[in-house]
C-alpha positions as a Markdown table, in Angstrom:
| # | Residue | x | y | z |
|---|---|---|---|---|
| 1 | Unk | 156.3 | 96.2 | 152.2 |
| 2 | Unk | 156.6 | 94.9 | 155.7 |
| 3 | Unk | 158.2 | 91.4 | 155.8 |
| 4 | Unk | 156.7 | 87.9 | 156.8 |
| 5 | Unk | 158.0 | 84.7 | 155.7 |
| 6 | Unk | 154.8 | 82.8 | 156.1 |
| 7 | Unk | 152.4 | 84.8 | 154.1 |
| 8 | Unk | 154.6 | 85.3 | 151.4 |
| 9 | Unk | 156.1 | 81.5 | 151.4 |
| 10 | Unk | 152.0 | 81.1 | 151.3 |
| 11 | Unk | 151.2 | 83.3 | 148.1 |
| 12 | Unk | 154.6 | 82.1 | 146.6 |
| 13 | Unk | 153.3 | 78.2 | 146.5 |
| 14 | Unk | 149.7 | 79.7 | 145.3 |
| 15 | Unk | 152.0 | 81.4 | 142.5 |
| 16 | Unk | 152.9 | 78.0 | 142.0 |
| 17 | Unk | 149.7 | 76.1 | 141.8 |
| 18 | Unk | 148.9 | 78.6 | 138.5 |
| 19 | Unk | 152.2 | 78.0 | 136.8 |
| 20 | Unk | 151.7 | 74.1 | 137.0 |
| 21 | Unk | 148.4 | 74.5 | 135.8 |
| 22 | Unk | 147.9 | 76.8 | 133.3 |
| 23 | Unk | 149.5 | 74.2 | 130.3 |
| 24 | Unk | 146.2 | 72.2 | 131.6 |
| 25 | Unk | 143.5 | 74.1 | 128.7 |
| 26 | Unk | 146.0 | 72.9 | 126.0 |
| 27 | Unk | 145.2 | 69.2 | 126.4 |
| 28 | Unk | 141.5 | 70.2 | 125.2 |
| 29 | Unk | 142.4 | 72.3 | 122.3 |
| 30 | Unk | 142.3 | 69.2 | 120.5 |
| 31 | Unk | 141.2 | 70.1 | 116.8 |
| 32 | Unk | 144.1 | 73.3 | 116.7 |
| 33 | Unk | 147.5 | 72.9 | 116.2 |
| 34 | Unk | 150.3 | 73.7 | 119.0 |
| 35 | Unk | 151.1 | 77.2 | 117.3 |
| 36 | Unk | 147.6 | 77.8 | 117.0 |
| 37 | Unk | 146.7 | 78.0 | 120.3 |
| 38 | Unk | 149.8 | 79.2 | 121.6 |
| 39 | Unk | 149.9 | 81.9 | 119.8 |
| 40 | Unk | 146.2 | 82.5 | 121.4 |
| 41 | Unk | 147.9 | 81.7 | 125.3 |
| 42 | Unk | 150.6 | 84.7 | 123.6 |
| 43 | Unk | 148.4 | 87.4 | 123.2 |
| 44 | Unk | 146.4 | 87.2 | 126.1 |
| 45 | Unk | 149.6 | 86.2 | 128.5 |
| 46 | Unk | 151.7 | 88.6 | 126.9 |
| 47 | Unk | 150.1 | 91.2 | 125.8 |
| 48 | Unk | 146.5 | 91.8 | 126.9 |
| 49 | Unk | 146.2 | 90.6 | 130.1 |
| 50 | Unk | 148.8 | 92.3 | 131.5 |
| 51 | Unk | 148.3 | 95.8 | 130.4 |
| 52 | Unk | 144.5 | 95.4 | 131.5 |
| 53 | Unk | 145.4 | 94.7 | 134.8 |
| 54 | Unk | 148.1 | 97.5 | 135.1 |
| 55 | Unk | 145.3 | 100.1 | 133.6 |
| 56 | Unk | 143.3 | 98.7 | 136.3 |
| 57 | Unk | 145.5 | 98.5 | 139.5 |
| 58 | Unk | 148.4 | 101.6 | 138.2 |
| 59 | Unk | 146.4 | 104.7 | 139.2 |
| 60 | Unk | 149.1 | 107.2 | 137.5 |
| 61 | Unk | 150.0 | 104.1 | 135.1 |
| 62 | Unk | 150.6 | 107.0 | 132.4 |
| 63 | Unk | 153.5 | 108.9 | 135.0 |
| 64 | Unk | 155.3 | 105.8 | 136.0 |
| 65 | Unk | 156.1 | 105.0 | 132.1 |
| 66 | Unk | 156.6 | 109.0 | 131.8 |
| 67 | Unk | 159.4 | 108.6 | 134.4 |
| 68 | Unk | 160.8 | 105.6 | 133.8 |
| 69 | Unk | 164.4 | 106.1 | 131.9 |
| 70 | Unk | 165.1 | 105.2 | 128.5 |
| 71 | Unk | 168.1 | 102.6 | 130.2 |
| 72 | Unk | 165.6 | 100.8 | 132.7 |
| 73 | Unk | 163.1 | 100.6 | 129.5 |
| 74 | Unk | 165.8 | 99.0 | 127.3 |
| 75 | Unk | 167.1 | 96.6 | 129.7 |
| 76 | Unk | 164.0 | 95.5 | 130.2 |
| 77 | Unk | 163.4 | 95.0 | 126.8 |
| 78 | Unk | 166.6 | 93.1 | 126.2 |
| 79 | Unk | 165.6 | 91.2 | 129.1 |
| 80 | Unk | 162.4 | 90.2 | 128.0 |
| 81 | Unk | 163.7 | 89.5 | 124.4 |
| 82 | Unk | 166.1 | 86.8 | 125.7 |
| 83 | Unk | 163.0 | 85.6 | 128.4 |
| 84 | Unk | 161.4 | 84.8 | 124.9 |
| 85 | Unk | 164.7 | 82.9 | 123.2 |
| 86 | Unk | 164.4 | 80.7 | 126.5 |
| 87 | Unk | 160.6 | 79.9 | 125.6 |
| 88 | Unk | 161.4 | 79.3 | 122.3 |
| 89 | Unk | 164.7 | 77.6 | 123.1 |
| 90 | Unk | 162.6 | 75.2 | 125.0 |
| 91 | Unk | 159.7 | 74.2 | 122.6 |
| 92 | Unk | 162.5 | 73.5 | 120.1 |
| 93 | Unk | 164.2 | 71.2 | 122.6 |
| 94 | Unk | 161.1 | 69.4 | 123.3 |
| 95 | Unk | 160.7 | 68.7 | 119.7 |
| 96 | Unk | 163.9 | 67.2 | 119.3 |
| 97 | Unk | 164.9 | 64.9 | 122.3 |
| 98 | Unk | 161.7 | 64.8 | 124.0 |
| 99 | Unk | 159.8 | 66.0 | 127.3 |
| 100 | Unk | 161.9 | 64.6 | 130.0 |
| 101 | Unk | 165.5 | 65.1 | 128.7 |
| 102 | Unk | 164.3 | 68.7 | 128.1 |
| 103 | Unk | 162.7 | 69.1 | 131.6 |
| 104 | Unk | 165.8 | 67.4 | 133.2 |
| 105 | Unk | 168.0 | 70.1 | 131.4 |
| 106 | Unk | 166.2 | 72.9 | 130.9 |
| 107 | Unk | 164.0 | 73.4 | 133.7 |
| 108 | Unk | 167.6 | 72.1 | 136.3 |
| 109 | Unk | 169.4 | 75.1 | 135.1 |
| 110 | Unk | 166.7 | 77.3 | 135.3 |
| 111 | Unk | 165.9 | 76.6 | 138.8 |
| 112 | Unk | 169.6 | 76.6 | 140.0 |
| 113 | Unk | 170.2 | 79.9 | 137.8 |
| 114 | Unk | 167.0 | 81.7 | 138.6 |
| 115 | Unk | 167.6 | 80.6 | 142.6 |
| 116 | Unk | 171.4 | 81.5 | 142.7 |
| 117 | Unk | 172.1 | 84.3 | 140.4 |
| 118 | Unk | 169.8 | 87.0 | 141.9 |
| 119 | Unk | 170.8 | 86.6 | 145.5 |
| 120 | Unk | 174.9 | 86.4 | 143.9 |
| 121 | Unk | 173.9 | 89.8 | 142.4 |
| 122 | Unk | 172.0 | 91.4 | 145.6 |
| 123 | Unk | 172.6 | 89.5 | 148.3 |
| 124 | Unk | 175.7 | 87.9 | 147.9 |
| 125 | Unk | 176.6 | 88.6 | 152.0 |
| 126 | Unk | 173.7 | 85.5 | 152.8 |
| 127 | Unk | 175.8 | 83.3 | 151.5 |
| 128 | Unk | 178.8 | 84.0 | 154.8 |
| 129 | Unk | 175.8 | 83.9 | 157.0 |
| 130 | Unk | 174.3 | 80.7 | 158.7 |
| 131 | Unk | 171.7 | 80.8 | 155.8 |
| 132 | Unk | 174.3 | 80.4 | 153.2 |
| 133 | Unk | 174.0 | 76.5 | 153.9 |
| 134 | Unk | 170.2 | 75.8 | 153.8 |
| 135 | Unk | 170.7 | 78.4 | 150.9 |
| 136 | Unk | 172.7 | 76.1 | 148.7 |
| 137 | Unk | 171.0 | 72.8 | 150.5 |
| 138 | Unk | 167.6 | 74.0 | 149.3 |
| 139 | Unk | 169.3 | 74.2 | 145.9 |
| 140 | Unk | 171.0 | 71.2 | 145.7 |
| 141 | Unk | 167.5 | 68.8 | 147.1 |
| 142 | Unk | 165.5 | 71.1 | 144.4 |
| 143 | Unk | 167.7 | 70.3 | 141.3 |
| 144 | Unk | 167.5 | 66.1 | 142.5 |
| 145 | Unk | 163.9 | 66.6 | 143.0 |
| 146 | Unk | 163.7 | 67.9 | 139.1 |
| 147 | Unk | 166.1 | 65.9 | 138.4 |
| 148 | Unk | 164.6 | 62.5 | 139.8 |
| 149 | Unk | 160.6 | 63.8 | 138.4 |
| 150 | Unk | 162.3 | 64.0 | 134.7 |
| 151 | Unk | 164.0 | 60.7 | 135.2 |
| 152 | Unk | 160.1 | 59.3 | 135.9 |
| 153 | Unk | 159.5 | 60.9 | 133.2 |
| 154 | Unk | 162.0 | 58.9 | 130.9 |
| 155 | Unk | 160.5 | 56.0 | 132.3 |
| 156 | Unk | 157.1 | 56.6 | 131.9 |
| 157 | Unk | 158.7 | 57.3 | 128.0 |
| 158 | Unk | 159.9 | 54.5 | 127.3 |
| 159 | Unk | 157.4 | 51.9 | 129.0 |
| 160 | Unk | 154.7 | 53.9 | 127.0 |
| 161 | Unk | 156.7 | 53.3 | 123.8 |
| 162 | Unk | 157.4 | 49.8 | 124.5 |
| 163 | Unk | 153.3 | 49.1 | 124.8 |
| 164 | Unk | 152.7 | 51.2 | 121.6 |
| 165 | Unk | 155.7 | 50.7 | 119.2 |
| 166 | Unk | 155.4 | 52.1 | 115.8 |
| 167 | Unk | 156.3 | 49.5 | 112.5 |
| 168 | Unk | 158.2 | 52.3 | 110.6 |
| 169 | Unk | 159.5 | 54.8 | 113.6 |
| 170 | Unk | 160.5 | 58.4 | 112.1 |
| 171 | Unk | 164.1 | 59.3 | 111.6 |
| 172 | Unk | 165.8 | 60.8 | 114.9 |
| 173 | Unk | 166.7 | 64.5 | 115.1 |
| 174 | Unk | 170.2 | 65.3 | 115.9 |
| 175 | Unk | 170.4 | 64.7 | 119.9 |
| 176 | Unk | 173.4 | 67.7 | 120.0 |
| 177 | Unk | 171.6 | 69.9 | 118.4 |
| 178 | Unk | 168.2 | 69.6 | 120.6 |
| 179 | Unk | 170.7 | 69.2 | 123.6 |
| 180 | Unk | 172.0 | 72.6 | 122.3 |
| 181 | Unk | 168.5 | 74.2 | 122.7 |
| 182 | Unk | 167.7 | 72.6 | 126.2 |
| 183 | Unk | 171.1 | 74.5 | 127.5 |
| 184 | Unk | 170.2 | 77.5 | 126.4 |
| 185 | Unk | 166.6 | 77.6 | 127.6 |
| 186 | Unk | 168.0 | 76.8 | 130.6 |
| 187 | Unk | 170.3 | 79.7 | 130.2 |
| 188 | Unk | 168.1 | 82.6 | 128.7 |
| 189 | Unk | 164.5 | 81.3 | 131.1 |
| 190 | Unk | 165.9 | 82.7 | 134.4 |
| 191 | Unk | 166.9 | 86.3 | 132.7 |
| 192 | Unk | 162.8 | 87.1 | 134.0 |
| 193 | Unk | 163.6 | 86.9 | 137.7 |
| 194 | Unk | 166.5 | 88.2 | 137.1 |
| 195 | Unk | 165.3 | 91.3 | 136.0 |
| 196 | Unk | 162.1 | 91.0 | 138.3 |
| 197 | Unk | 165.5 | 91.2 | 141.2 |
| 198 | Unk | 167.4 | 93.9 | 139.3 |
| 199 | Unk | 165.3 | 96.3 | 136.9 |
| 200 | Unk | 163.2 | 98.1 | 140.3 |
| 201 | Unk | 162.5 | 101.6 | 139.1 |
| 202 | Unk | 158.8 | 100.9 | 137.7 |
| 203 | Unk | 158.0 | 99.2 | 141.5 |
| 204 | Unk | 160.0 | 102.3 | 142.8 |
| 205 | Unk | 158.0 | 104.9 | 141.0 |
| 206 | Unk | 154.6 | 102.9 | 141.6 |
| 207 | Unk | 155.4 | 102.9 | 145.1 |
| 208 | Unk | 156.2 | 106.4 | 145.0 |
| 209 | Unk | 153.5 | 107.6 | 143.4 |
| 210 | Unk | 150.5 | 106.2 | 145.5 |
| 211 | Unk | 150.0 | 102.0 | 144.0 |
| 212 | Unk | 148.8 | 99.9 | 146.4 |
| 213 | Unk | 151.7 | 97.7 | 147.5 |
| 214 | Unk | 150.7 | 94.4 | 146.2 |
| 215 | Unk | 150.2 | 96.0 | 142.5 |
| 216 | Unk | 153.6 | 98.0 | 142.2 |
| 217 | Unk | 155.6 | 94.9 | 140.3 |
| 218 | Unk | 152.5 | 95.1 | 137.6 |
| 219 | Unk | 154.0 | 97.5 | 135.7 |
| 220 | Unk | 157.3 | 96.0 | 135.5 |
| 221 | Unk | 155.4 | 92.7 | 134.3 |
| 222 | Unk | 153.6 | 94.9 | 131.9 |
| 223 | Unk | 156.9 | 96.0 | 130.3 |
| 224 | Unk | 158.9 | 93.0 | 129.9 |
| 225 | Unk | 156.0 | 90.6 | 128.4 |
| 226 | Unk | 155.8 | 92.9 | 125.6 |
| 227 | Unk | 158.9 | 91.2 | 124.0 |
| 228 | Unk | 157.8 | 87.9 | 125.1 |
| 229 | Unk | 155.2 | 88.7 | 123.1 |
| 230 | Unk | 156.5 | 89.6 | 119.9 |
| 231 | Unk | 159.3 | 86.4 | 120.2 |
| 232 | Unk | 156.8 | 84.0 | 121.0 |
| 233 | Unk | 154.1 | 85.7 | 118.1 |
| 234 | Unk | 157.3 | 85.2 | 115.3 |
| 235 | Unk | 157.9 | 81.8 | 116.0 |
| 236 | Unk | 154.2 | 80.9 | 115.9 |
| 237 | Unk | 154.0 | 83.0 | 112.4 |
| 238 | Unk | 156.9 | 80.7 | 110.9 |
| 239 | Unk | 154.8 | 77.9 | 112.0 |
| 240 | Unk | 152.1 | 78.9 | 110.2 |
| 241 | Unk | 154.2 | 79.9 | 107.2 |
| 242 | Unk | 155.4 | 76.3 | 107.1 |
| 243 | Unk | 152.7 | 74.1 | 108.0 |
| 244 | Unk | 150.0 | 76.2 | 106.8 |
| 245 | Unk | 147.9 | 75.6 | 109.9 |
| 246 | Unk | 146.6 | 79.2 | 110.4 |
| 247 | Unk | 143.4 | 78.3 | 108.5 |
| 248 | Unk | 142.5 | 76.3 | 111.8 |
| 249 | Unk | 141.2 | 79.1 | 113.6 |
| 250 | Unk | 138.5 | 79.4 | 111.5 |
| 251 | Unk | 137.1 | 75.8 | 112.4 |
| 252 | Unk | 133.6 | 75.3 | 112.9 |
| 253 | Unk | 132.7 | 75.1 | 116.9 |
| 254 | Unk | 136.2 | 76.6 | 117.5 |
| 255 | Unk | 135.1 | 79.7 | 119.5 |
| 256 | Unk | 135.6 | 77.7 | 122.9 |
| 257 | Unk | 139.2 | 76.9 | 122.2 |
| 258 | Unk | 139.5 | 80.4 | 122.3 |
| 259 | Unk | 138.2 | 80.8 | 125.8 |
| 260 | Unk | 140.7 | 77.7 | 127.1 |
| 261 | Unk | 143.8 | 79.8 | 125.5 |
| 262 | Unk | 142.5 | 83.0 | 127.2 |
| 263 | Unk | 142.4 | 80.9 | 130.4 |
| 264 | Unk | 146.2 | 79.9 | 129.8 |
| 265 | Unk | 147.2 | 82.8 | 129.6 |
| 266 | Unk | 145.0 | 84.1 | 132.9 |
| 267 | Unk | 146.8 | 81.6 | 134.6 |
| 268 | Unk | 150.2 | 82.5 | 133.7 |
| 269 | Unk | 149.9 | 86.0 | 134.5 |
| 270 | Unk | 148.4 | 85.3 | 137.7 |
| 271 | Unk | 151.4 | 83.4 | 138.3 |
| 272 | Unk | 153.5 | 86.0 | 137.5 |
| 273 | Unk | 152.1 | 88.9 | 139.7 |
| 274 | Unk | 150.9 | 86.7 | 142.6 |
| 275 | Unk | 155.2 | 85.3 | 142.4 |
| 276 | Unk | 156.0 | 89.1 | 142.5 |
| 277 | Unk | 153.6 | 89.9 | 145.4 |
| 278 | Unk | 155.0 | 87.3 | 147.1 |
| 279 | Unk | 158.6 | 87.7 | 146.9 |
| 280 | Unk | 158.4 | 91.3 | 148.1 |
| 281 | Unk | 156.8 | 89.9 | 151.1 |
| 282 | Unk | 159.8 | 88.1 | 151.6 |
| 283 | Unk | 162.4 | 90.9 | 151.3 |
| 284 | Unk | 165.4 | 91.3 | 149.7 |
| 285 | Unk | 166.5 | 87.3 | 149.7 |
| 286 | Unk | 162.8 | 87.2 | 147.6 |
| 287 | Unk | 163.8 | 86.8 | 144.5 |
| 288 | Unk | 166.1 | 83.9 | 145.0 |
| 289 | Unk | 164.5 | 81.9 | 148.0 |
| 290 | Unk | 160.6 | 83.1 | 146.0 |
| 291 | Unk | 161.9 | 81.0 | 143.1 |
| 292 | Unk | 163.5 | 78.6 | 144.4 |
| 293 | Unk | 159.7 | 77.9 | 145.8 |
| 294 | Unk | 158.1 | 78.8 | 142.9 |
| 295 | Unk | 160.0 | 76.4 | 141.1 |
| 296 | Unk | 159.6 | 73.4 | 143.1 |
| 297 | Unk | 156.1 | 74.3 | 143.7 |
| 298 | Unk | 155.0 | 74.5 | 140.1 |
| 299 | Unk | 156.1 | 70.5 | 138.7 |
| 300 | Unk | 154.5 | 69.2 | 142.3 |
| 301 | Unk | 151.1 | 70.5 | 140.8 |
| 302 | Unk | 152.5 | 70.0 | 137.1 |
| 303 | Unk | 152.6 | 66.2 | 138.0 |
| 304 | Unk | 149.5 | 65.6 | 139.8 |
| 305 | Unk | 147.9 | 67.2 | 137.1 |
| 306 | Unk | 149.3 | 65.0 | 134.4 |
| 307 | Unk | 148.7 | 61.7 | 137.0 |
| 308 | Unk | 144.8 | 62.9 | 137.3 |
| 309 | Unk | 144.5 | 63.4 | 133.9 |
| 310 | Unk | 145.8 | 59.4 | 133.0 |
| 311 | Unk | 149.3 | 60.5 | 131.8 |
| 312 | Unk | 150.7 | 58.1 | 134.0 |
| 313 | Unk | 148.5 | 55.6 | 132.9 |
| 314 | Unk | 150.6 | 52.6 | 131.9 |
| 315 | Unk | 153.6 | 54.1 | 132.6 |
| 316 | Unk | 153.8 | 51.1 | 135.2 |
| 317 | Unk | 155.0 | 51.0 | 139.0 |
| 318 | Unk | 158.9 | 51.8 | 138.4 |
| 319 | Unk | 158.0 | 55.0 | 136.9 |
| 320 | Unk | 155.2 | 56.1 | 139.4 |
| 321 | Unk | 158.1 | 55.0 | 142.6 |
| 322 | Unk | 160.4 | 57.5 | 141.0 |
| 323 | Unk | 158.1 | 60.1 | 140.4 |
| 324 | Unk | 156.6 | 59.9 | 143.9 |
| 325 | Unk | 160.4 | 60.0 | 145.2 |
| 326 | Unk | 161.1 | 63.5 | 143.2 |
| 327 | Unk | 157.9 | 64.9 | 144.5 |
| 328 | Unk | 159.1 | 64.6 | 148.0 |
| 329 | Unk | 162.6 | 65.7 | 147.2 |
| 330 | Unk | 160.8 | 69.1 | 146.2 |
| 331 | Unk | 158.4 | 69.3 | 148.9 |
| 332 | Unk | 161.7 | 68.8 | 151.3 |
| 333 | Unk | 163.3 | 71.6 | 149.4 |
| 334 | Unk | 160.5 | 74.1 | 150.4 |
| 335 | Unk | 160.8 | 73.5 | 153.8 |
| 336 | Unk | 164.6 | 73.7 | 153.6 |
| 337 | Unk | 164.2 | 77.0 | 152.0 |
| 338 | Unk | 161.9 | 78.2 | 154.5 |
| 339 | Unk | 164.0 | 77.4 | 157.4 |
| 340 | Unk | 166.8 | 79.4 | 155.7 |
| 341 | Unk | 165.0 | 82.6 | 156.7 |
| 342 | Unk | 164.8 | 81.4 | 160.5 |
């Protein structure tokens, strides 16, 4: 694919905009609980979605599997199986210490990680060249701007706790243990760009064998969701098993909720593909500059979301200053890594 910056810096932040909206459905999913319609968002993320669009956009779908090795297969599965500990890894987290601690954690080292790691692996000559600096600048203003959104985050926390204390709070989960599970999100989440960056014989082979340039990365999607899938599946299973809340899909005027997971998980794989379309477009420094962008692009629209749907509300003036000042540290860090390429 021919390189330009703009168009793919374009479809990158439209990659974006899905991924910081497609957790939007599950505020309306009211009467299910979390497992029940994330195990719906699974299957249709994961599983379906995915191998209906490769059907549709792999002509000789059927010969790129065929002459794919038995290595690039496994690797990709490994991959994909530790892409699903960091998924896991993060829910868990979330339970234990709480949205913005985990955010501040997880999300930071994913960024960094996901940004750095590919371009150390494939490109590690950009970082002696005058882009090296903007490089690790970008990096650095994108962690602060994460860093600075989760810290609004805390705030809006504890103001909200403050107006709505409980008489008899529950017992607090062990903080080292859910700090434990924020690391290693942070540590398994990135292994999907990373193998987007390093596991290229399915986009070879699609190439090769006639795919229209924007659809050869479906394939590789295709593959590695299959073990997010089954991850994501046994940890909503033991959910189930344990707080015997798989009954809920058979509630009465349930069928919509059904249609807002299957929109979740539209979203996400749009995210996905449009990410990969994009990064291509911007050559072999894609997959670290892409998601660098990606990154930052996905909490700006995360955060709007949540202040247009009143999650802000209350959260008073401190919080909403700090929030506003992360937001510009990631919109800063787009540019910066767009003006590495120049």
């Amino acid at each position: 694919m021919t390189e330009n910056w703009t168009l793919g810096t374009f479809v990158i932040l439209l990659a974006g905009f899905f991924e910081g909206s497609f957790m939007l459905p599950l505020k309306h999913t009211v009467r299910w609980s979390w497992e029940n319609t994330w195990l719906g968002f699974s299957s249709t993320a994961y599983l379906i979605f995915p191998w209906l669009l490769a059907l549709i956009t792999v002509p000789q779908l059927g010969e790129v599997l065929a002459r794919t090795r038995g290595g690039e297969f496994l690797r990709i599965l490994l991959i994909g199986f530790g892409w699903a500990c960091g998924a896991v890894s993060f829910g868990l987290g979330v339970d234990y210490v709480g949205i913005s601690l985990s955010f501040a954690i997880s999300l930071g080292l994913t960024a960094s990680l996901g940004t750095l790691v590919p371009l150390l692996v494939l490109s590690p000559a950009k970082l002696a060249t005058a882009q090296g600096p903007f490089i690790l600048l970008g990096v650095v203003v994108m962690l602060a701007g994460i860093l600075t959104c989760s810290w609004a985050g805390k705030l809006k926390d504890t103001a909200l706790q403050k107006g709505h204390a409980a008489p008899n709070p529950a017992p607090q989960k062990s903080f080292v243990l859910g700090l434990l599970f924020c690391i290693l999100s942070g540590l398994f989440s990135p292994l999907g760009n990373l193998a987007f960056a390093c596991c290229t014989e399915t986009t070879t082979l699609a190439r090769r064998l006639g795919t229209p340039e924007q659809y050869v990365s479906i394939p590789f999607w295709a593959l590695i969701t299959i073990p997010m899938f089954l991850g994501n599946a046994v940890f909503c299973v033991q959910l189930f098993v344990r707080k015997h809340t798989f009954a809920k899909f058979l509630l009465p005027a349930s069928g919509a909720y059904y249609l807002l997971a299957a929109s979740m998980g539209a979203m996400w794989i749009a995210s996905m593909v449009v990410y990969g379309i994009g990064a291509n477009m911007l050559g072999s420094i894609g997959p670290s500059i892409g998601w660098a962008i990606y990154m930052s692009s996905a909490v700006v629209i995360a955060t709007l979301w949540g202040l247009s749907s009143g999650e802000w509300r209350g959260a008073g003036q401190q919080a909403l200053r700090v929030m506003s000042a992360g937001l510009a540290l990631l919109v800063v860090a787009v540019f910066i890594n767009g003006l590495s390429n120049r």
